[in-house]
N, C-alpha and C positions, 0 to 999 in steps of 0.2 A: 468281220475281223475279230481277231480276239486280242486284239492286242491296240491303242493306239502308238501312231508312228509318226514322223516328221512327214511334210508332204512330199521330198526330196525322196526321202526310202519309201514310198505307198509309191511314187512314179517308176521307182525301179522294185518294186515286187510285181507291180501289174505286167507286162511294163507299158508304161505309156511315156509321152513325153512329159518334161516337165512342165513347161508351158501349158501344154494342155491342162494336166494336173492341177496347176495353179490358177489358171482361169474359173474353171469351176470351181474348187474352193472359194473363190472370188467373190461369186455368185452367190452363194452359199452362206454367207458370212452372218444372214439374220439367225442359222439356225447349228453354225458350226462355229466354235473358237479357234482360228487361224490365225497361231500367234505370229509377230511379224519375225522371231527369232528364229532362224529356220533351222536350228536343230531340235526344237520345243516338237512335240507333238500334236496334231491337230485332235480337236475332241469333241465331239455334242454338246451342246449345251442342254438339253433335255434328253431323256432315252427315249420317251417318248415320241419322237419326230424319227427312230428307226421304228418302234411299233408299225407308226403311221405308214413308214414305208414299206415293209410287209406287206400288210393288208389291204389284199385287193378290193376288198371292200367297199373301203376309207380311200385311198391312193387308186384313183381311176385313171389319170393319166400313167397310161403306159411308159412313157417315157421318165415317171421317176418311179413308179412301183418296180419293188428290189424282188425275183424269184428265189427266195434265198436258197433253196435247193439248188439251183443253176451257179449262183454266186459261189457259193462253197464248191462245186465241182470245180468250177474253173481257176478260182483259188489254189483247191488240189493239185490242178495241171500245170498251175506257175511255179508254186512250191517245188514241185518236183522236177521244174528246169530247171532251178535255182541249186538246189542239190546235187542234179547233175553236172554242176560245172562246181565242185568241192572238186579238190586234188590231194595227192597225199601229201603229208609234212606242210599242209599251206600256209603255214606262218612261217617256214625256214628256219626249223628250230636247228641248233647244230648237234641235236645226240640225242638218242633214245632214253627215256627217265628223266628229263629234264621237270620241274614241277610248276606247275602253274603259276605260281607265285613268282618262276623266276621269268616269267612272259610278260615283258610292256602290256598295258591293255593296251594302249596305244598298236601297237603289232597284232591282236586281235581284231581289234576294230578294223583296221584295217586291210587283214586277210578275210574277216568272215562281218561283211558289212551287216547293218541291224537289219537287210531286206531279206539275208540269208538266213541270218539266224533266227526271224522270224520263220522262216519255210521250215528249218530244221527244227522247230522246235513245234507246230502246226500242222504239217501235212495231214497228217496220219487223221484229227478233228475236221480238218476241210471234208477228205474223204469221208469219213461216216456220215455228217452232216449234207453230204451232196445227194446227188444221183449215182450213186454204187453201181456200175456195169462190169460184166461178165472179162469186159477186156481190161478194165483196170487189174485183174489179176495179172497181167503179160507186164504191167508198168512194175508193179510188185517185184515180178520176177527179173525183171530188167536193174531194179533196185537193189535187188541181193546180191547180185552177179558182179555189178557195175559200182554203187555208188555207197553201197553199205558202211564199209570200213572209212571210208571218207567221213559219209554225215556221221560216223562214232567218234572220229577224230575232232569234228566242228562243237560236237554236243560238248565232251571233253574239254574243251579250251573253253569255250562259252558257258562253261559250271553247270551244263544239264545233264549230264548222264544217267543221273538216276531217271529219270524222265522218261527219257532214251530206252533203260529197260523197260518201263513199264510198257510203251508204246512196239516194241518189241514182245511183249506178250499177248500182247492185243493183235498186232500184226497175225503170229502164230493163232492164236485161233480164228481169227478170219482166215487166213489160208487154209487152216485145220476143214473148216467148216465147207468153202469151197471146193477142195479137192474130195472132201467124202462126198458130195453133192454129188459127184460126176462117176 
């Protein structure tokens, strides 16, 4: 992750249940801070103990060693269900030009929850960071087509646009690069 989050929004990015979510964090408590306020974000207590988890090496029980290439893909592919359920106008603003300042955050939070805006604001780092296939490029194209103007709309409300371009250039040339491949 690149970001820490409450364990209520990690249960609705992955998605898992919360419960579940929460049991392990449970577990976990010699080597994670899970605060009991649950809009607080959970966090390591050492970085060191993700190193650890990494490395196959060090981390031989398969059941906690993390493929992080595997992890960021499938990251990738949450994120990007998360995006595609953006709609337009998703805070109900009543008029075009209206300026951020005059939007409740409250009405943000609430249309574009922190598990979304985490997606829209990470995708694009899960992807590279993953396992890149030949068919992510169809997700891409699905993205343009469908959910573009959406996530431009979410970045917007949620103060990222510049971001938004950059990642948006980065996009273009990896499509750049793909499509001359072929």
């Amino acid at each position: 992750m690149f970001n820490t989050m409450p364990a209520r929004n990690l249960a609705q990015l992955l998605p898992i249940p919360f419960k579940t979510v929460s049991r392990t964090l449970d577990s976990l408590r010699s080597v994670l801070s899970v605060p009991e306020n649950e809009s607080q974000p959970v966090r390591l207590f050492h970085l060191s103990f993700r190193d650890f988890l990494r490395d196959s090496q060090r981390c031989i029980d398969p059941q906690f060693h993390i493929d992080e290439k595997e992890r960021h893909a499938s990251l990738f592919q949450k994120c990007m269900l998360h995006i595609s359920q953006l709609q337009e106008n998703i805070c109900n603003l009543w008029g075009p030009g209206i300026l951020i300042t005059e939007i409740p955050n409250d009405t943000i939070q609430k249309s574009i929850p922190p598990h979304v805006q985490y997606a829209c604001r990470y995708w694009l780092d899960h992807w590279r960071l993953g396992n890149p296939v030949e068919e992510d490029i169809e997700i891409f194209r699905q993205f343009l087509e469908q959910d573009f103007l959406h996530w431009l709309e979410g970045l917007s409300l949620i103060g990222e646009i510049s971001n938004g371009a950059h990642m948006i250039i980065n996009l273009e040339e990896i499509l750049s690069v793909s499509y001359n491949a072929h």
